[in-house]
BAMAR-531923 format. One record per residue (C-alpha): x, y, z. Coordinates in steps of 0.25 Angstrom, whole numbers, padded with zeros to 4 digits. Layout:
[site [X; Y; Z]]
...
***
This chain:
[site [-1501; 0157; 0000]]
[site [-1510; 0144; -0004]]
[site [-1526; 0146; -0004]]
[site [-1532; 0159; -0005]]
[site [-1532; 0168; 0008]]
[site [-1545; 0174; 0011]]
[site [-1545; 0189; 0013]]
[site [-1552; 0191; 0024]]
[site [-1541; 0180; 0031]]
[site [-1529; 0188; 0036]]
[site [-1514; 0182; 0030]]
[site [-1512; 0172; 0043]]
[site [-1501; 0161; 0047]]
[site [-1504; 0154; 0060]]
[site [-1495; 0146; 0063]]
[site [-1478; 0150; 0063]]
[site [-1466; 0147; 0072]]
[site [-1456; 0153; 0077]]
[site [-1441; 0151; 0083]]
[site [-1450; 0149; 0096]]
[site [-1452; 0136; 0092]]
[site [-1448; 0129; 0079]]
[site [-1447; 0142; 0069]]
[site [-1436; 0148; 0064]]
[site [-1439; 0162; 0065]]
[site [-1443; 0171; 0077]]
[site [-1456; 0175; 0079]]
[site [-1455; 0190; 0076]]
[site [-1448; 0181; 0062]]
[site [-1458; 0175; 0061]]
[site [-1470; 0187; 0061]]
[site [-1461; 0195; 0051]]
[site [-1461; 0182; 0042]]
[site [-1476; 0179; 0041]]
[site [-1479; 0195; 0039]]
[site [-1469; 0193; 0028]]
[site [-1476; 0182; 0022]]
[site [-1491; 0191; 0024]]
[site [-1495; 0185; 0037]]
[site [-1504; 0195; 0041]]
[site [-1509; 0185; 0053]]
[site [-1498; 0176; 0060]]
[site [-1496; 0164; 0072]]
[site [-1484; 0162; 0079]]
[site [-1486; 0147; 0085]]
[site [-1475; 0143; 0091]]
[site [-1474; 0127; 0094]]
[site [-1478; 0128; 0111]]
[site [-1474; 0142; 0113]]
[site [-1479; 0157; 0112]]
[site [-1464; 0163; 0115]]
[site [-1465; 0169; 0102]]
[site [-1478; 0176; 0101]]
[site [-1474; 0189; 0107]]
[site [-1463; 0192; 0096]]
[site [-1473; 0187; 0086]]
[site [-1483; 0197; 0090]]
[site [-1472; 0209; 0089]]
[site [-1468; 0205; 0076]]
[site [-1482; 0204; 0071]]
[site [-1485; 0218; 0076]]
[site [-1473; 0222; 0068]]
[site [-1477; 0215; 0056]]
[site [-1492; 0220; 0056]]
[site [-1498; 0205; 0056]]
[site [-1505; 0198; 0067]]
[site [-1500; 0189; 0077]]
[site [-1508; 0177; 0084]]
[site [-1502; 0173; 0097]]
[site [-1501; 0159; 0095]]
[site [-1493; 0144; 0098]]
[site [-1493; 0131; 0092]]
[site [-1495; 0120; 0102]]
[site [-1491; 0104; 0098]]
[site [-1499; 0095; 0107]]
[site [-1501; 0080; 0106]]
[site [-1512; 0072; 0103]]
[site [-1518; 0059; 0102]]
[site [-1516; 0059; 0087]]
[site [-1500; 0063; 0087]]
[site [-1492; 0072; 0094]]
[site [-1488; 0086; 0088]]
[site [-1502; 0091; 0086]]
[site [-1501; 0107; 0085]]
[site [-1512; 0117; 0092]]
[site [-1509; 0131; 0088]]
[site [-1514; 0142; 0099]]
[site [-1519; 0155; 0091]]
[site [-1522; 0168; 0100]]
[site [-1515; 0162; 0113]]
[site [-1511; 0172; 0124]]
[site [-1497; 0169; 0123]]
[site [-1493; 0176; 0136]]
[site [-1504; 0167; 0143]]
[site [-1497; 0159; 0153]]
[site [-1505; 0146; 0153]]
[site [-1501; 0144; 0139]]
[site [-1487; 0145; 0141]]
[site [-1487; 0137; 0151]]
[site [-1493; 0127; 0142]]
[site [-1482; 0129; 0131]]
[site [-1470; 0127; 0142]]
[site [-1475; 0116; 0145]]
[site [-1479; 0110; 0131]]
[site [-1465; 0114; 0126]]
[site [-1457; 0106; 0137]]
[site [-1466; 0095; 0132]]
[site [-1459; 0098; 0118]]
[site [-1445; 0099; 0125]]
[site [-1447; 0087; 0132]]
[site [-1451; 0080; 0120]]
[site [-1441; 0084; 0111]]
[site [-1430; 0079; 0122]]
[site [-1437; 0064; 0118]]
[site [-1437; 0068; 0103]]
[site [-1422; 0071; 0104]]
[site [-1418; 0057; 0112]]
[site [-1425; 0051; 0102]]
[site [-1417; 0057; 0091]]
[site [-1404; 0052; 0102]]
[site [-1410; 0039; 0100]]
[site [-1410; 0038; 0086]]
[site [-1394; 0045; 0083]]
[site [-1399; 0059; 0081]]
[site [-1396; 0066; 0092]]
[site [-1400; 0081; 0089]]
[site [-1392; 0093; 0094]]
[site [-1396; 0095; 0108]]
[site [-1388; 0108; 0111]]
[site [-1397; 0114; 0099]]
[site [-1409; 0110; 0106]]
[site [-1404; 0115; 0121]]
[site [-1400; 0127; 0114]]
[site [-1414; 0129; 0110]]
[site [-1418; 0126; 0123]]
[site [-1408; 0138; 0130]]
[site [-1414; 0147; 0121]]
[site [-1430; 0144; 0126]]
[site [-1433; 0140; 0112]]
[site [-1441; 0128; 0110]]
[site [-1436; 0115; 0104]]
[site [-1444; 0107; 0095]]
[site [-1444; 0096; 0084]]
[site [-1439; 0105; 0073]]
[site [-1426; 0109; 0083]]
[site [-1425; 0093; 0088]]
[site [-1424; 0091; 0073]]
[site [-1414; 0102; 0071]]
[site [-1406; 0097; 0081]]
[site [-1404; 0082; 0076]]
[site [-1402; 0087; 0063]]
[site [-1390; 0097; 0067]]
[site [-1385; 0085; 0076]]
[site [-1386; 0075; 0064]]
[site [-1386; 0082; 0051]]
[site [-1378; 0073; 0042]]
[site [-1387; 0059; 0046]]
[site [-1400; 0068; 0043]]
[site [-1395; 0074; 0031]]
[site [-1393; 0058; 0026]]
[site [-1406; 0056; 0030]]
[site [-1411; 0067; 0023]]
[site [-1416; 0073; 0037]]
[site [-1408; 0085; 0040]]
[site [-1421; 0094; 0038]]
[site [-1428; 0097; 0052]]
[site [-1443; 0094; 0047]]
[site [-1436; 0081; 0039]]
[site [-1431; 0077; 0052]]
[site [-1441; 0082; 0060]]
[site [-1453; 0072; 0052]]
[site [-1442; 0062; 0052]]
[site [-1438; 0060; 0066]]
[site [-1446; 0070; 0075]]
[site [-1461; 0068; 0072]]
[site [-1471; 0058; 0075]]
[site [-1467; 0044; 0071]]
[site [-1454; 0049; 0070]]
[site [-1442; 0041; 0079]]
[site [-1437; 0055; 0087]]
[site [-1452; 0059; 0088]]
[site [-1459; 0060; 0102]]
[site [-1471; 0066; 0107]]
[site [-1475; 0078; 0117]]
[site [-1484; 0076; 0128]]
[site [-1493; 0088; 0128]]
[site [-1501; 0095; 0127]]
[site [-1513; 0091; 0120]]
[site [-1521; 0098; 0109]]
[site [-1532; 0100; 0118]]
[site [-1520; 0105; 0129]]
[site [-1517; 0115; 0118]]
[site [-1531; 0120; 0114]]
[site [-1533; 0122; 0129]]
[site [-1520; 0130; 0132]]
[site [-1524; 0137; 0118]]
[site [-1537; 0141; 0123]]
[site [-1532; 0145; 0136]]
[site [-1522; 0156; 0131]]
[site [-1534; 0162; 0123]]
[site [-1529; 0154; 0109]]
[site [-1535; 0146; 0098]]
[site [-1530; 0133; 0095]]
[site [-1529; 0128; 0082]]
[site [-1524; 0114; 0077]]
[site [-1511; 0118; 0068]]
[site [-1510; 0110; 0054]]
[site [-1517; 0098; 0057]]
[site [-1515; 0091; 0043]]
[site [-1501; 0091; 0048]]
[site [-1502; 0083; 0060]]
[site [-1513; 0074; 0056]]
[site [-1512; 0069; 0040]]
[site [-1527; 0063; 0037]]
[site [-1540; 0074; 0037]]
[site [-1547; 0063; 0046]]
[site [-1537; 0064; 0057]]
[site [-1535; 0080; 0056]]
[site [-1550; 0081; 0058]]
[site [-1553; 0072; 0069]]
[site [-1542; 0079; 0076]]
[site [-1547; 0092; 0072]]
[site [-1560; 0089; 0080]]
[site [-1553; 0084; 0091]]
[site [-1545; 0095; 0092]]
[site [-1558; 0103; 0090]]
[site [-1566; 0097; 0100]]
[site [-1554; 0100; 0111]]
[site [-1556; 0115; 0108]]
[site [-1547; 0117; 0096]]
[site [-1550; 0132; 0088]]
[site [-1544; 0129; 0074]]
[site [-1536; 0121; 0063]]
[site [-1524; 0127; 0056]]
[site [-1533; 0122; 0044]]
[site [-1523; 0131; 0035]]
[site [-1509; 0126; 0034]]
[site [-1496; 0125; 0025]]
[site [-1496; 0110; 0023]]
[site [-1513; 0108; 0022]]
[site [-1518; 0106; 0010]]
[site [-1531; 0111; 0004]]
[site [-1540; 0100; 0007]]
[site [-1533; 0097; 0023]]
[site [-1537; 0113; 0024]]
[site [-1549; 0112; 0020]]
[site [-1552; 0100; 0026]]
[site [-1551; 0109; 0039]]
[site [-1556; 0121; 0037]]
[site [-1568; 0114; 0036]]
[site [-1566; 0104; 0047]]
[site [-1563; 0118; 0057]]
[site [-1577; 0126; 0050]]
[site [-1584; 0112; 0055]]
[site [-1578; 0111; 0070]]
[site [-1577; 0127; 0069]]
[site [-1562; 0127; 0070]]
[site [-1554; 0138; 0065]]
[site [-1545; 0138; 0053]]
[site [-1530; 0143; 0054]]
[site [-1517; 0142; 0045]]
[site [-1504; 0142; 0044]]
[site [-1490; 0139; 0037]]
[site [-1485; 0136; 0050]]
[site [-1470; 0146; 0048]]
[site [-1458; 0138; 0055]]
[site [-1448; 0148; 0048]]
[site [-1442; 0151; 0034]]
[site [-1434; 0140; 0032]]
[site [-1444; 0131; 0037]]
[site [-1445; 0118; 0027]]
[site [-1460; 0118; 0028]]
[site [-1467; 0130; 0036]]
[site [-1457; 0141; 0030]]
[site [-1467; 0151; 0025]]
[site [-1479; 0159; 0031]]
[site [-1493; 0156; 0023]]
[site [-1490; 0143; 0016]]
[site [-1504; 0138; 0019]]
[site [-1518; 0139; 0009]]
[site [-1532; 0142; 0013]]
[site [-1537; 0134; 0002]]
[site [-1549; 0144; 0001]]
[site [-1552; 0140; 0016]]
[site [-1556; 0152; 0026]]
[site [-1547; 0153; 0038]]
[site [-1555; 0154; 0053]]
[site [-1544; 0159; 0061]]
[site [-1552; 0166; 0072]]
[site [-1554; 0177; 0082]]
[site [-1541; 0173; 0089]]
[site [-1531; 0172; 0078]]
[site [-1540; 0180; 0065]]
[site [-1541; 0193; 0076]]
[site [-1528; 0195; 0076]]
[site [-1527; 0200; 0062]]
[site [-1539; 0207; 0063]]
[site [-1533; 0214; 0077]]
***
């Protein structure tokens, strides 16, 4: 791992994915996976659900490592769509917040439906009988499965283009400024905080040098984000640099946010996010908090 770990800090990863949204693996997988890699403390934050929290947290007691029920929310924004809230220590039986997700993820159906007209429109017609099947099955669908679908429909074009790789065609057709791209409606960040909250979570803005590019922007946002009731900053995370982490580790001891991190796991054959514990501390202190910190201690 980059960066010296601190050894009053337990071993932590918080932020992973499972089959229950757009990972690969299960979530008991996924637990036995991180405490493979030495995860001692671990976040399932499935995109808009907390189907599989329950699993998780029997395969963490298996494994002897801690478990913080958790979800990743994508909200929308004044600044750009696709701004992600992450919800640490949320009751995930609580039924206020599942009504919440229901509802955001038929905003996600709904607008990956546009997403894959668009795709009609443009003579990459993805493979809807994937998509339905997923569908069937309860499972979500998302841009990485919409991608998977057009490239199973159209492999030999977009192995021409050089775009037969999910995240290739994912950044080239699916995401903002892209010609397949469209935008969800709701909720907002302040929407998420509050459904966080009410659940009895933290909420924490997940890798903000990722969504925004320039420290001017990421910090304004962070204090608008701060001022609406945000907890925390995923200051820590597999694609910051050193001087992006710094920049808010010291931004969050100033509006007295917490400091969170991840590698943000997708599965082992991911092209990006395929291992647990890819992120440095770059000699920063972590403040993760009663509510996610507690659970290694408990």
């Amino acid at each position: 791992m980059r960066g010296p770990m601190h050894d009053a800090t337990p071993s932590f990863d918080l932020q992973s994915h499972s089959t229950c949204s757009d990972g690969t693996l299960d979530p008991a997988a996924v637990v036995a996976a991180a405490a493979a890699a030495g995860v001692q403390l671990l976040a399932l934050t499935d995109h808009d659900t907390v189907a599989g929290v329950s699993a998780a947290q029997a395969a963490a007691d298996e494994h002897g490592i801690a478990l913080v029920p958790a979800v990743e929310i994508s909200t929308v924004d004044v600044l750009g769509e696709d701004f992600h809230v992450l919800g640490y220590g949320v009751d995930h039986t609580d039924a206020g917040l599942n009504r919440h997700l229901e509802d955001w993820r038929a905003d996600r159906a709904a607008r990956i439906d546009r997403m894959a007209s668009l795709l009609d429109g443009l003579g990459l017609a993805p493979d809807r009988d994937e998509i339905e099947r997923r569908r069937a099955a309860g499972m979500p669908v998302g841009r990485p499965h919409l991608a998977k679908a057009a490239i199973a429909a159209n492999r030999e074009r977009l192995e021409a283009e050089g775009l037969a790789e999910c995240s290739a065609f994912l950044e080239a057709y699916l995401c903002r400024d892209g010609p397949a791209y469209a935008r969800r409606t709701r909720p907002t960040v302040a929407g998420a905080i509050e459904a966080i909250h009410a659940a009895g979570g933290v909420a924490v803005w997940a890798h903000p040098f990722w969504d925004l590019a320039g420290d001017h922007e990421v910090i304004a946002a962070l204090e608008r984000f701060s001022d609406a009731g945000l907890d925390g900053v995923e200051a820590f995370y597999t694609t910051h640099n050193e001087a992006q982490t710094r920049r808010l580790c010291d931004e969050a001891a100033r509006l007295g946010l917490l400091t969170t991190g991840s590698a943000d796991f997708h599965g082992p054959e991911h092209s990006r996010f395929s291992r647990f514990r890819t992120f440095g501390l770059y000699g920063c202190e972590p403040r993760l908090g009663a509510a996610i910190a507690g659970r290694a201690a408990g």
